[in-house]
PDB file of N, H, CA, C and O in Angstrom:
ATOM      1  N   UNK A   1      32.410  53.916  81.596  1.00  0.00           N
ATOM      2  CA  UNK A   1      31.561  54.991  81.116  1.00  0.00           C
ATOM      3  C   UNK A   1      30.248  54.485  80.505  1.00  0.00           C
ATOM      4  O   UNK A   1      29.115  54.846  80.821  1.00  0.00           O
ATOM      5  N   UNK A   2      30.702  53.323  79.305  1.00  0.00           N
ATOM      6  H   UNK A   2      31.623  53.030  79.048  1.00  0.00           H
ATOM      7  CA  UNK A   2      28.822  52.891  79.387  1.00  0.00           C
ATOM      8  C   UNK A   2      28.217  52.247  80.537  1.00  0.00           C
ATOM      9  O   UNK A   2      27.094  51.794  80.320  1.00  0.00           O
ATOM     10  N   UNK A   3      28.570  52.130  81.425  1.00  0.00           N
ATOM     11  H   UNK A   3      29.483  52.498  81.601  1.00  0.00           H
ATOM     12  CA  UNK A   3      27.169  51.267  83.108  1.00  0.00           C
ATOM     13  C   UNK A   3      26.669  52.764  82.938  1.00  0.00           C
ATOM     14  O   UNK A   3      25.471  52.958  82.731  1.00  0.00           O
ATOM     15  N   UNK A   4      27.798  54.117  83.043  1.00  0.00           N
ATOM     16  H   UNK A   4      28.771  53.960  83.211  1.00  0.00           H
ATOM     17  CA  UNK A   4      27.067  54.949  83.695  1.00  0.00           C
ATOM     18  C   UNK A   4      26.234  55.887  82.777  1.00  0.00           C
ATOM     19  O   UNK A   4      26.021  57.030  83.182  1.00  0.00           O
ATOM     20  N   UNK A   5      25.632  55.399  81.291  1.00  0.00           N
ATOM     21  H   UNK A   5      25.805  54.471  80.963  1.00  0.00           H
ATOM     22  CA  UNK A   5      24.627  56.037  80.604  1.00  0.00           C
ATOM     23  C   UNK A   5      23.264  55.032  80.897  1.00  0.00           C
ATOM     24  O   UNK A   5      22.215  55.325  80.324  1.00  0.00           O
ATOM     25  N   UNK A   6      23.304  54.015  81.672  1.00  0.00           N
ATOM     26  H   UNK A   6      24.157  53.777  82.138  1.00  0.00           H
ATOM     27  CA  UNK A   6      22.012  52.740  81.766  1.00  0.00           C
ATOM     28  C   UNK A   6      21.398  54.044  82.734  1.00  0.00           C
ATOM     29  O   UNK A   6      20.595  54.655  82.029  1.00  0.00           O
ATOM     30  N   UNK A   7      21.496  54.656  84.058  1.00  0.00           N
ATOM     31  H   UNK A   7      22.148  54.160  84.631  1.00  0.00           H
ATOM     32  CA  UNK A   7      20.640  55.270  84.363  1.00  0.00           C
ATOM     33  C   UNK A   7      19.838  56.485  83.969  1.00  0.00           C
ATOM     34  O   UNK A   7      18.792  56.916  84.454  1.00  0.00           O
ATOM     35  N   UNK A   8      20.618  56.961  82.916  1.00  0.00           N
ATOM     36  H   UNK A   8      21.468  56.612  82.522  1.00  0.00           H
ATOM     37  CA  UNK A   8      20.472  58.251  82.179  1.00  0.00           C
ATOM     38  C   UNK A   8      19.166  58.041  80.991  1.00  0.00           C
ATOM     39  O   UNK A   8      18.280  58.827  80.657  1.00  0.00           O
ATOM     40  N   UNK A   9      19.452  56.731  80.561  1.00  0.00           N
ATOM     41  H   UNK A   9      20.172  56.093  80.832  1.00  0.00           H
ATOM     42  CA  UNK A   9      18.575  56.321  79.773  1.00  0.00           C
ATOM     43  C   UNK A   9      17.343  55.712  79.985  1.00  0.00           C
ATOM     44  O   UNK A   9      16.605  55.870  79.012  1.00  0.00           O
ATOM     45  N   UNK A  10      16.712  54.909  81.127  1.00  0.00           N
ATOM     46  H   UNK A  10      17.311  54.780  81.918  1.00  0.00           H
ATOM     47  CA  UNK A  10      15.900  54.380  81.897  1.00  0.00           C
ATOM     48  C   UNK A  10      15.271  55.677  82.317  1.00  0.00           C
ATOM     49  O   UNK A  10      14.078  55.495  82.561  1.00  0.00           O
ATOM     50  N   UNK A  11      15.606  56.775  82.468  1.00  0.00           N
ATOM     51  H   UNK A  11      16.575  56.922  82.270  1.00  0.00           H
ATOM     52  CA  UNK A  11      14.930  58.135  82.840  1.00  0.00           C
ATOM     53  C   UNK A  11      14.538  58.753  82.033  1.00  0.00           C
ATOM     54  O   UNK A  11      13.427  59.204  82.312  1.00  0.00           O
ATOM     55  N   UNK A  12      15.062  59.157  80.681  1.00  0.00           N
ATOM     56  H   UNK A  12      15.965  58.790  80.454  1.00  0.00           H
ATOM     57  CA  UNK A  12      14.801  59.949  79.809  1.00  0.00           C
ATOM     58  C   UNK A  12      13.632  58.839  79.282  1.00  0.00           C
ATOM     59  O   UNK A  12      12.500  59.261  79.050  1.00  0.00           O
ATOM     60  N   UNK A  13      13.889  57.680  79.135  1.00  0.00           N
ATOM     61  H   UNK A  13      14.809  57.337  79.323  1.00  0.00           H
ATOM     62  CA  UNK A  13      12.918  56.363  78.401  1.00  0.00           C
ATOM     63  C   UNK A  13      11.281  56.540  79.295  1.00  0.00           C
ATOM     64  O   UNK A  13      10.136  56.427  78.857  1.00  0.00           O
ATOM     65  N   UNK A  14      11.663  56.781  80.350  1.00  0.00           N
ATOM     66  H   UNK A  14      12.593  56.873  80.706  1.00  0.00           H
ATOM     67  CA  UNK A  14      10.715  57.024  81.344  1.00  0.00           C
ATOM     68  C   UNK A  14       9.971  58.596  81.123  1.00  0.00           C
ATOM     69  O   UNK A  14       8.782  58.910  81.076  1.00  0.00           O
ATOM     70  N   UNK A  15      11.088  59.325  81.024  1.00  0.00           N
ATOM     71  H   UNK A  15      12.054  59.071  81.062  1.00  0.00           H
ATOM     72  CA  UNK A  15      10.557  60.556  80.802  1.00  0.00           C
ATOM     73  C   UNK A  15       9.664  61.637  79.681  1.00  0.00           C
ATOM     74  O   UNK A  15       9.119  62.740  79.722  1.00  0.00           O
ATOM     75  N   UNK A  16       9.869  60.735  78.872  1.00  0.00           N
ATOM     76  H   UNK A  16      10.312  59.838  78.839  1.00  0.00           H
ATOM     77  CA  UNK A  16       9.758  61.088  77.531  1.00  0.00           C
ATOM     78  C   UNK A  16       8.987  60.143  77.071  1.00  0.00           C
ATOM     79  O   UNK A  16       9.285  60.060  75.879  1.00  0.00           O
ATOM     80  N   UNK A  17       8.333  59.531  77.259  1.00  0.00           N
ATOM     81  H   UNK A  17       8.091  59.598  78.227  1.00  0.00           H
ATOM     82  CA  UNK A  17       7.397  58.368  77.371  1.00  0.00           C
ATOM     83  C   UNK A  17       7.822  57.983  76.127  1.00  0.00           C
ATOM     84  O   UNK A  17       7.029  58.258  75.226  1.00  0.00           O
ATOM     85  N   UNK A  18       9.070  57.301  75.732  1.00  0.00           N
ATOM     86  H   UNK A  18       9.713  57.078  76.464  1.00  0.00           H
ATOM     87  CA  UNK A  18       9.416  56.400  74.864  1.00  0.00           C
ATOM     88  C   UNK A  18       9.124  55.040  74.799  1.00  0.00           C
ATOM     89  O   UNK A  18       8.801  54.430  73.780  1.00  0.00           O
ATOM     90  N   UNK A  19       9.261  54.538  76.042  1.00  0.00           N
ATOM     91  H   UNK A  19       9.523  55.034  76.870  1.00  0.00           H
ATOM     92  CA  UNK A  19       8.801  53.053  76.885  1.00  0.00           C
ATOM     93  C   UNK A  19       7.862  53.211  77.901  1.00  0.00           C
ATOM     94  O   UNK A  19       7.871  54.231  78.591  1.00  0.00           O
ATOM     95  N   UNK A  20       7.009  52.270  78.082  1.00  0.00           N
ATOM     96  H   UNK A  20       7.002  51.442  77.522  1.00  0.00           H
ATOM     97  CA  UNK A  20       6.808  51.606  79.201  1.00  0.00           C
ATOM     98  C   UNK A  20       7.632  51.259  80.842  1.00  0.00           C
ATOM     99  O   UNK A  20       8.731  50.707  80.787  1.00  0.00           O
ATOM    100  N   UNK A  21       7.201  51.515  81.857  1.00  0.00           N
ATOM    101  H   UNK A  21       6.308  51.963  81.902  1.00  0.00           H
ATOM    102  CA  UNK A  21       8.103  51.140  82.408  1.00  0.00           C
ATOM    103  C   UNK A  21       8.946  49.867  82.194  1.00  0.00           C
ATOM    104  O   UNK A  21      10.161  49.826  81.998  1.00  0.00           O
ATOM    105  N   UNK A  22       7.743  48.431  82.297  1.00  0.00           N
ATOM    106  H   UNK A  22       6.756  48.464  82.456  1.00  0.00           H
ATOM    107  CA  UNK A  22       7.810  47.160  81.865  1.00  0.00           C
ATOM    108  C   UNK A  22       9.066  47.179  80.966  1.00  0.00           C
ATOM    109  O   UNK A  22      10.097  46.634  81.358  1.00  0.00           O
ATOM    110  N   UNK A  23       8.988  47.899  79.566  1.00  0.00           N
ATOM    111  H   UNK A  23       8.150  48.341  79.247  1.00  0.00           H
ATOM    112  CA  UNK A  23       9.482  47.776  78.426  1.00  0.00           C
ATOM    113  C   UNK A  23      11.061  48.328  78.630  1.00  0.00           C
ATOM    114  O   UNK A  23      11.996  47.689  78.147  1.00  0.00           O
ATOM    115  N   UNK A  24      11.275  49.577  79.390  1.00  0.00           N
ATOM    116  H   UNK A  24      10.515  50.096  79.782  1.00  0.00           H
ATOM    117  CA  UNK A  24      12.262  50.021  79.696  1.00  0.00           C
ATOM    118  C   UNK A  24      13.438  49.209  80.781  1.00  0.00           C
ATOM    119  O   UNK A  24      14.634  49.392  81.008  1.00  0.00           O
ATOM    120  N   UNK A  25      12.346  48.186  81.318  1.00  0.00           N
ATOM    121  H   UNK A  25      11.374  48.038  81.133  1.00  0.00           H
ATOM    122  CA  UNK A  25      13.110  47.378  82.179  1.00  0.00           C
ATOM    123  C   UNK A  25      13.974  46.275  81.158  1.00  0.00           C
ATOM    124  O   UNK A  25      15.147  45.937  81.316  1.00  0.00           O
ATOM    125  N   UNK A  26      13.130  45.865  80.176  1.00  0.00           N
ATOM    126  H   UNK A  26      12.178  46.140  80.048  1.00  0.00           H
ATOM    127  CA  UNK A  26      13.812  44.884  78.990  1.00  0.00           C
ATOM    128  C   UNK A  26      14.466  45.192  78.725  1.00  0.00           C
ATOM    129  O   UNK A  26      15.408  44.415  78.572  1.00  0.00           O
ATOM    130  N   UNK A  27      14.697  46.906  78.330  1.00  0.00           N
ATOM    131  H   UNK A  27      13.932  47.538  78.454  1.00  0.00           H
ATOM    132  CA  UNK A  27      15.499  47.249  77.143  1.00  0.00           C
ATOM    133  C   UNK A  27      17.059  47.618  78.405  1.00  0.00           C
ATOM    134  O   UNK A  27      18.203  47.630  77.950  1.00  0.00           O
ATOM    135  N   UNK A  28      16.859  47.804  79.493  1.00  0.00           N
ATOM    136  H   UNK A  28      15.930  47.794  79.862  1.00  0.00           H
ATOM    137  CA  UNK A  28      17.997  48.046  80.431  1.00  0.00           C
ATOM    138  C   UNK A  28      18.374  46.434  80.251  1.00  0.00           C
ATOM    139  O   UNK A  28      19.233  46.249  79.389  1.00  0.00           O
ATOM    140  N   UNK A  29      17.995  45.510  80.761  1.00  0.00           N
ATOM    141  H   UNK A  29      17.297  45.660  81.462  1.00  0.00           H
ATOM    142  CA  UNK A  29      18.002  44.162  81.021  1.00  0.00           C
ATOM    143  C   UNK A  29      19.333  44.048  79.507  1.00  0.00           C
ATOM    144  O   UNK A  29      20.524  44.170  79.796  1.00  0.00           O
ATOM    145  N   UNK A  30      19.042  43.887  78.473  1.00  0.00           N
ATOM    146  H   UNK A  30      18.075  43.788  78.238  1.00  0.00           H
ATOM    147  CA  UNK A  30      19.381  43.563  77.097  1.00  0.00           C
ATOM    148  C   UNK A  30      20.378  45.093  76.988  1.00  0.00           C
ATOM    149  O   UNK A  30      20.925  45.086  75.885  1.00  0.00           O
ATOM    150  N   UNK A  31      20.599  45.830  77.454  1.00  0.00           N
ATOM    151  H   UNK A  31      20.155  45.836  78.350  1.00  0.00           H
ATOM    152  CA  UNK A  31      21.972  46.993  77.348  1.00  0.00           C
ATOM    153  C   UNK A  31      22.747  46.851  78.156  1.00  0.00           C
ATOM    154  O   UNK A  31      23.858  47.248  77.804  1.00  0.00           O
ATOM    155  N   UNK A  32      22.678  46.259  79.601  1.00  0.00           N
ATOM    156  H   UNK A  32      21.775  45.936  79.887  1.00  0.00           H
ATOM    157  CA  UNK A  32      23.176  45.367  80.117  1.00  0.00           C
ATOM    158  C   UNK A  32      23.786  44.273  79.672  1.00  0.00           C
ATOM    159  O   UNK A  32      25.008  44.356  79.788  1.00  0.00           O
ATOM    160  N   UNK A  33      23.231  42.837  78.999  1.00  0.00           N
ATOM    161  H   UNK A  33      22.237  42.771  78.905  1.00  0.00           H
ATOM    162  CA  UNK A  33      23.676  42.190  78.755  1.00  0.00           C
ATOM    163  C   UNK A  33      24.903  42.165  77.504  1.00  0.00           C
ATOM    164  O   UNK A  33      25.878  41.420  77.399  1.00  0.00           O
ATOM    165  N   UNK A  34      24.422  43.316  76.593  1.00  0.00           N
ATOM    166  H   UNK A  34      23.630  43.921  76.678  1.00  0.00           H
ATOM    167  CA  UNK A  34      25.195  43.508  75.568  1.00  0.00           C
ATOM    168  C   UNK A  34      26.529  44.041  75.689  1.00  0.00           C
ATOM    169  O   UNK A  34      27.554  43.769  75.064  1.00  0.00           O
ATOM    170  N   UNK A  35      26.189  45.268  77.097  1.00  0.00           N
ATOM    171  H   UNK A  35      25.356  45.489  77.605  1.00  0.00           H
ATOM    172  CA  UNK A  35      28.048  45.541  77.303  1.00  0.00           C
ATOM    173  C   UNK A  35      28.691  44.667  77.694  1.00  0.00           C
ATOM    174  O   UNK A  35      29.898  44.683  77.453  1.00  0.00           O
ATOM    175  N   UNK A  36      28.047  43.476  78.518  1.00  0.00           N
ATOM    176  H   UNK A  36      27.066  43.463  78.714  1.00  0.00           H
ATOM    177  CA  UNK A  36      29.017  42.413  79.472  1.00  0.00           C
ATOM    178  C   UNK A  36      29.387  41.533  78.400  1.00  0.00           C
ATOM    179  O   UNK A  36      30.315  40.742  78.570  1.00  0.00           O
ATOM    180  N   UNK A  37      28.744  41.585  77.284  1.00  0.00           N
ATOM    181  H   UNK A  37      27.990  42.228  77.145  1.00  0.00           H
ATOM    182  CA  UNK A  37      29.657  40.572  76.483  1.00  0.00           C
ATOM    183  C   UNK A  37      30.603  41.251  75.148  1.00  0.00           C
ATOM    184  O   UNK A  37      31.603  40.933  74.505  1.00  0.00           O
ATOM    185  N   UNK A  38      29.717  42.254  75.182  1.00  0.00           N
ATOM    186  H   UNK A  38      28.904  42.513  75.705  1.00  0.00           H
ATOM    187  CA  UNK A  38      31.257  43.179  73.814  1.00  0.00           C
ATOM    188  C   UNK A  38      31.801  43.923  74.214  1.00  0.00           C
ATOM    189  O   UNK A  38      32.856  44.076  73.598  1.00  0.00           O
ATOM    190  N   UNK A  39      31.609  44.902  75.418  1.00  0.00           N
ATOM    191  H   UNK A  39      30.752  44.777  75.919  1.00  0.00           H
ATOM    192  CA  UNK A  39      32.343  45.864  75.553  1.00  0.00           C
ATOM    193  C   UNK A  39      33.337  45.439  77.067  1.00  0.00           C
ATOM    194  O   UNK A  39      34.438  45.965  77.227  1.00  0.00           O
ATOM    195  N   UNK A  40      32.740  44.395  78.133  1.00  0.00           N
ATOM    196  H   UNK A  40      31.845  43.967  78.003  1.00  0.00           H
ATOM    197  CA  UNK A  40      33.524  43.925  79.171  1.00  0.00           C
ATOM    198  C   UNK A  40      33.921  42.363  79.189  1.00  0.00           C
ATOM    199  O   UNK A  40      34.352  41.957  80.268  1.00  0.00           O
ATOM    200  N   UNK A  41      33.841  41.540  78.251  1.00  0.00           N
ATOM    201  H   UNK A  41      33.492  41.871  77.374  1.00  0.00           H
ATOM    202  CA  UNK A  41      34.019  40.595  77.883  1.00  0.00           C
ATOM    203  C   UNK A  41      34.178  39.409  78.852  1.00  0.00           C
ATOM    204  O   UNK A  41      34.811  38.380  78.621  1.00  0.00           O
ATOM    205  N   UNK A  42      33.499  39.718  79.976  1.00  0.00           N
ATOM    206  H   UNK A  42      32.985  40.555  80.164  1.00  0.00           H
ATOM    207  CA  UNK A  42      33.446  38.855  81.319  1.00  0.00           C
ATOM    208  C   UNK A  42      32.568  37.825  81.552  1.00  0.00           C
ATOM    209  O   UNK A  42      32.682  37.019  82.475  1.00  0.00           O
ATOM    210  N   UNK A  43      31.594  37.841  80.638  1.00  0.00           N
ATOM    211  H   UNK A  43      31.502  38.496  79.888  1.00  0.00           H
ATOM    212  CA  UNK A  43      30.431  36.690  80.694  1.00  0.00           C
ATOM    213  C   UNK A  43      30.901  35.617  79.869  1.00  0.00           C
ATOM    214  O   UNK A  43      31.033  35.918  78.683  1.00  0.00           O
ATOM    215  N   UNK A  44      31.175  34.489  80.180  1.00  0.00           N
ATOM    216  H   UNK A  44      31.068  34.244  81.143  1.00  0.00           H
ATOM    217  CA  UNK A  44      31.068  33.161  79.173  1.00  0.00           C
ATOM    218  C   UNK A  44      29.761  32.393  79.588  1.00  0.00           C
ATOM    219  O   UNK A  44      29.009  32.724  80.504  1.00  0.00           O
ATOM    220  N   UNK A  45      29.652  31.542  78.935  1.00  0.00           N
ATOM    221  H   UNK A  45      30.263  31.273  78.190  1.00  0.00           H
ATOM    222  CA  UNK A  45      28.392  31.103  78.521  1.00  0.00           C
ATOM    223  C   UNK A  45      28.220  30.002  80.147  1.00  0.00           C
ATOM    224  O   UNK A  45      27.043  29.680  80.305  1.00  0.00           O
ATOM    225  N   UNK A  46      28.965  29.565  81.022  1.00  0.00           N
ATOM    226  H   UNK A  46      29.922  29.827  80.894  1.00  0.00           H
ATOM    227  CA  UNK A  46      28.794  28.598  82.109  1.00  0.00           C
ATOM    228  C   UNK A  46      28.140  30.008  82.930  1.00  0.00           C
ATOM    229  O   UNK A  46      26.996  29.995  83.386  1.00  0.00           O
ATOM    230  N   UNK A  47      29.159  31.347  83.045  1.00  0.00           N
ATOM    231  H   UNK A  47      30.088  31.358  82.674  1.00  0.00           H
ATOM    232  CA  UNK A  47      28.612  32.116  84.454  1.00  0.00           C
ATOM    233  C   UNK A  47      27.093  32.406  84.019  1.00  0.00           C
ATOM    234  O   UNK A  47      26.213  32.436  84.880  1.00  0.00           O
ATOM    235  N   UNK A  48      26.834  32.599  82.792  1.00  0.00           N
ATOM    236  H   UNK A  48      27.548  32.575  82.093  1.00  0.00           H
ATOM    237  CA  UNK A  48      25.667  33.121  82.197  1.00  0.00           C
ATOM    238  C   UNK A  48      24.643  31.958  82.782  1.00  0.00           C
ATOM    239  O   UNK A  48      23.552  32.263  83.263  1.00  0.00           O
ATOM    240  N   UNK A  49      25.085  30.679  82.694  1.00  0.00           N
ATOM    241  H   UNK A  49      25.972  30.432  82.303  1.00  0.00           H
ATOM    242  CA  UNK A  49      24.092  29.795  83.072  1.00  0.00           C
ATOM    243  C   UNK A  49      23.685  29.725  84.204  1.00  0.00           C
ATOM    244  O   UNK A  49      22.544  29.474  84.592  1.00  0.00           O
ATOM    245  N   UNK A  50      24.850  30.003  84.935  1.00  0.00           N
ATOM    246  H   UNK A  50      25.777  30.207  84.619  1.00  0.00           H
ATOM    247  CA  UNK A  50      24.882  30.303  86.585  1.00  0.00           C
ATOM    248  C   UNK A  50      24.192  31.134  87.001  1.00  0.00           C
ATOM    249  O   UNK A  50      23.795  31.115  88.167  1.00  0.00           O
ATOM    250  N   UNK A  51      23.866  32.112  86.105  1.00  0.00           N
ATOM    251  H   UNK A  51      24.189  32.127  85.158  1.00  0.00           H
ATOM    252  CA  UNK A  51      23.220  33.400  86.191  1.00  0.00           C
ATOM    253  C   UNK A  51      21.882  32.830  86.324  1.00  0.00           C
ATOM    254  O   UNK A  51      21.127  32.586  87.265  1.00  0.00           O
ATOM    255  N   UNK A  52      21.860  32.741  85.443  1.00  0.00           N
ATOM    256  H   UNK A  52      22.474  32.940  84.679  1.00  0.00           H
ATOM    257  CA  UNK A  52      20.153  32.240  85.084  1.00  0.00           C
ATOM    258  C   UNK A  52      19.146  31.596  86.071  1.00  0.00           C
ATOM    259  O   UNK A  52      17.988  31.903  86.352  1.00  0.00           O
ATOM    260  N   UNK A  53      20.023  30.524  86.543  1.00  0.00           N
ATOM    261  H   UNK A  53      20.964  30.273  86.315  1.00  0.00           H
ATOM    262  CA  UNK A  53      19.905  29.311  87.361  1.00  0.00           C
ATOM    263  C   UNK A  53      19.793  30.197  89.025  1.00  0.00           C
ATOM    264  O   UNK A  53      19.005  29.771  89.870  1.00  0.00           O
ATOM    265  N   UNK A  54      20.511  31.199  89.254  1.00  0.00           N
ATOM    266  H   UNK A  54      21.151  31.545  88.568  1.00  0.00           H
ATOM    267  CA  UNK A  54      20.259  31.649  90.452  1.00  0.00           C
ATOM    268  C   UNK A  54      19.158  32.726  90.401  1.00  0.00           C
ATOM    269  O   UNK A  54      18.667  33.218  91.418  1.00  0.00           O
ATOM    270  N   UNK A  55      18.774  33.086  89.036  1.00  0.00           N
ATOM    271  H   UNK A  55      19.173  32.687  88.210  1.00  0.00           H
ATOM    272  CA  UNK A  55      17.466  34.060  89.519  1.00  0.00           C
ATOM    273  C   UNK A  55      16.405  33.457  89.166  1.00  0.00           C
ATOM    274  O   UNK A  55      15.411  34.179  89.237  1.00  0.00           O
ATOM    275  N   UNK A  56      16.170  32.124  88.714  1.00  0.00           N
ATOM    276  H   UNK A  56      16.978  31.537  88.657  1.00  0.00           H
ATOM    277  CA  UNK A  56      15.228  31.267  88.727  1.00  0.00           C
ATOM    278  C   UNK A  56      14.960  31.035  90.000  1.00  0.00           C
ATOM    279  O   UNK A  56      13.860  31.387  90.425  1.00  0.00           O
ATOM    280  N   UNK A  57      15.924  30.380  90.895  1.00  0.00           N
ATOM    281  H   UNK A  57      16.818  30.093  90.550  1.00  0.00           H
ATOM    282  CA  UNK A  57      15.779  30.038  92.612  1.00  0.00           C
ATOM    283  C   UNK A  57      15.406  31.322  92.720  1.00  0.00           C
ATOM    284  O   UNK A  57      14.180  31.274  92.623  1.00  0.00           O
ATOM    285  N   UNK A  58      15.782  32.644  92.887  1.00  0.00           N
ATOM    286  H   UNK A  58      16.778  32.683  92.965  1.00  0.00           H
ATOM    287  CA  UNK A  58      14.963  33.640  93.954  1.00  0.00           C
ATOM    288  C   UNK A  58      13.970  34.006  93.360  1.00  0.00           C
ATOM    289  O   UNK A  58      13.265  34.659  94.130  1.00  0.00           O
ATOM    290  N   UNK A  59      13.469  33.909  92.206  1.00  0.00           N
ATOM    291  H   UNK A  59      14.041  33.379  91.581  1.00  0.00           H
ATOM    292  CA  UNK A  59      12.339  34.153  91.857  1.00  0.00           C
ATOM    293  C   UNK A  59      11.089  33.349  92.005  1.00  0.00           C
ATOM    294  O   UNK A  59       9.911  33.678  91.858  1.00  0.00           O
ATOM    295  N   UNK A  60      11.871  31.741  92.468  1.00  0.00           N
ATOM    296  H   UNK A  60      12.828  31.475  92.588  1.00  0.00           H
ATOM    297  CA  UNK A  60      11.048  30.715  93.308  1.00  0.00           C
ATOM    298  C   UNK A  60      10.662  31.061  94.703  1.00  0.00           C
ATOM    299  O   UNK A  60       9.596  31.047  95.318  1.00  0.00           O
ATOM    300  N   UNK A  61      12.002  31.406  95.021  1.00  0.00           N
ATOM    301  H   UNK A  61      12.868  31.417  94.522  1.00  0.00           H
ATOM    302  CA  UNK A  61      11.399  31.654  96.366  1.00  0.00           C
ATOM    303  C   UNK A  61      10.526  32.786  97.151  1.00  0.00           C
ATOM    304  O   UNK A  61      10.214  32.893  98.337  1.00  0.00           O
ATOM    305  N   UNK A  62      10.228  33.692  95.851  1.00  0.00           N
ATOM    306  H   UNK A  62      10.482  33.605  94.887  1.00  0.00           H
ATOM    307  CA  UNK A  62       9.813  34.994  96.066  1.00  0.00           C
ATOM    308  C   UNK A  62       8.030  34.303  95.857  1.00  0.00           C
ATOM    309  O   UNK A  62       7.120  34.461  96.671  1.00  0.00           O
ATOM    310  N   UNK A  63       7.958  33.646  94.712  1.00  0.00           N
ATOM    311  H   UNK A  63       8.697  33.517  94.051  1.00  0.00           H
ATOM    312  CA  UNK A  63       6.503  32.517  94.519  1.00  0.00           C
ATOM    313  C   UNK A  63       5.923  31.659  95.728  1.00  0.00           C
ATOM    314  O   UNK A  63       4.765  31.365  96.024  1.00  0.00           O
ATOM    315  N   UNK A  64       7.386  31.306  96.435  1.00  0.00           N
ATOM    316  H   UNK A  64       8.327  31.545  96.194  1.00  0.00           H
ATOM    317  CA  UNK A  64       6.623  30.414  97.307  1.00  0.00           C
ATOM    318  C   UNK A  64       6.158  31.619  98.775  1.00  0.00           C
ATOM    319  O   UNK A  64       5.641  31.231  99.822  1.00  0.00           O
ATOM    320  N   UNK A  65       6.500  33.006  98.468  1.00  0.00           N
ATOM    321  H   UNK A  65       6.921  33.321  97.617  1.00  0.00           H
ATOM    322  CA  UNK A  65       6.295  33.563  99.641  1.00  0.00           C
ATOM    323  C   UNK A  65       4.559  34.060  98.886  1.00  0.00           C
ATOM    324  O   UNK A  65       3.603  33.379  99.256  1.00  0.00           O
ATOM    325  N   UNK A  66       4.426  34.652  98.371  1.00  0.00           N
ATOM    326  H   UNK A  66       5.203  35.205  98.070  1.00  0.00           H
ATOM    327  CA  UNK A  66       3.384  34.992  97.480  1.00  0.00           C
ATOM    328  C   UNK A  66       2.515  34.012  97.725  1.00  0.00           C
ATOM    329  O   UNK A  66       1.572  34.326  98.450  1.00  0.00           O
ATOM    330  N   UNK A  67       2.564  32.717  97.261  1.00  0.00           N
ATOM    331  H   UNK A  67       3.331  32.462  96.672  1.00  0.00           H
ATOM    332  CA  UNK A  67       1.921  31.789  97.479  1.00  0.00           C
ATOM    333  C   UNK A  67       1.395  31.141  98.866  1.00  0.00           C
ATOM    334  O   UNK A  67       0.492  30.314  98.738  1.00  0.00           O
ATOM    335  N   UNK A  68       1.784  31.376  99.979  1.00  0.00           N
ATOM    336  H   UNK A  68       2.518  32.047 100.083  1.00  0.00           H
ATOM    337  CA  UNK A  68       1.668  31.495 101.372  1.00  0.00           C
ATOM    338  C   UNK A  68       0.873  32.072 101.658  1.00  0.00           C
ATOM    339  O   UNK A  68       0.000  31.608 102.391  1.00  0.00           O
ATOM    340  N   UNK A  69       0.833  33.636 101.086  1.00  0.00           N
ATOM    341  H   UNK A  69       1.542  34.012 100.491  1.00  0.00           H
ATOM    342  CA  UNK A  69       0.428  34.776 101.475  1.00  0.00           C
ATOM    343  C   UNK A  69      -1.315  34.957 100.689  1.00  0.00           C
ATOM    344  O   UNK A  69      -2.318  35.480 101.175  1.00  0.00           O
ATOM    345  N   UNK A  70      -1.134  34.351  99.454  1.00  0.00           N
ATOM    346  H   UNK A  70      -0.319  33.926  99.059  1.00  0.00           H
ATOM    347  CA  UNK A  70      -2.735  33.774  99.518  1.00  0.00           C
ATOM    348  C   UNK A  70      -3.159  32.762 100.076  1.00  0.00           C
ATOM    349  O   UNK A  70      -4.369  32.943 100.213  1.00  0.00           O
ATOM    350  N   UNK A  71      -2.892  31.844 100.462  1.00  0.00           N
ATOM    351  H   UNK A  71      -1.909  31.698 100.350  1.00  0.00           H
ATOM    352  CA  UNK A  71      -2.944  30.606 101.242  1.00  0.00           C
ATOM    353  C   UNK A  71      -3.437  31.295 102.381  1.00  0.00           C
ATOM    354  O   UNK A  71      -4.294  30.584 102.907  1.00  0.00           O
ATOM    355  N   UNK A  72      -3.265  32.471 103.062  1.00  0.00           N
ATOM    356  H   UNK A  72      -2.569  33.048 102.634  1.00  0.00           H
ATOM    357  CA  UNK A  72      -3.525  32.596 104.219  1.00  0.00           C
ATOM    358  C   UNK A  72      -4.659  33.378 103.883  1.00  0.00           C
ATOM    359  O   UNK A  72      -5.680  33.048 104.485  1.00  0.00           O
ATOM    360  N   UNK A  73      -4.772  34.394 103.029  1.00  0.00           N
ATOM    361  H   UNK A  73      -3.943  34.663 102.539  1.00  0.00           H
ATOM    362  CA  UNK A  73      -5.573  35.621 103.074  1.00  0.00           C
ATOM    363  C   UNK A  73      -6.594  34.945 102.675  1.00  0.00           C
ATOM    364  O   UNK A  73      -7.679  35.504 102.512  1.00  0.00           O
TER     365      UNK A  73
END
């Protein structure tokens, strides 16, 4: 039941011009992270690293496409 108030709230945050989009993305990001560790207790600190470590790589590889793409233009 809390995953399914993250979209409810990202809308109204949106809607109600409480946040930023930017800002509303943090604050999902960090309500997220907070249920997976108190309320679903599934994150330990290695998957978390794992975590990290794999959206560093696609966020590389999303740079090196970007980076191409001025290279050419």
């Amino acid at each position: 039941m809390p995953a399914i108030i993250l979209p409810v709230l990202i809308i109204l945050g949106l809607r109600f011009g409480f946040a930023t989009p930017t800002e509303v993305a943090v604050l999902s990001v960090v309500y997220s992270l907070v249920l997976r560790l108190v309320f679903y207790l599934d994150l330990g600190w290695s998957r978390f690293y794992d975590n990290i470590v794999e959206a560093d790589l696609a966020t590389g590889m999303i740079m090196l496409v970007i980076l191409g793409s001025a290279a050419v233009g």
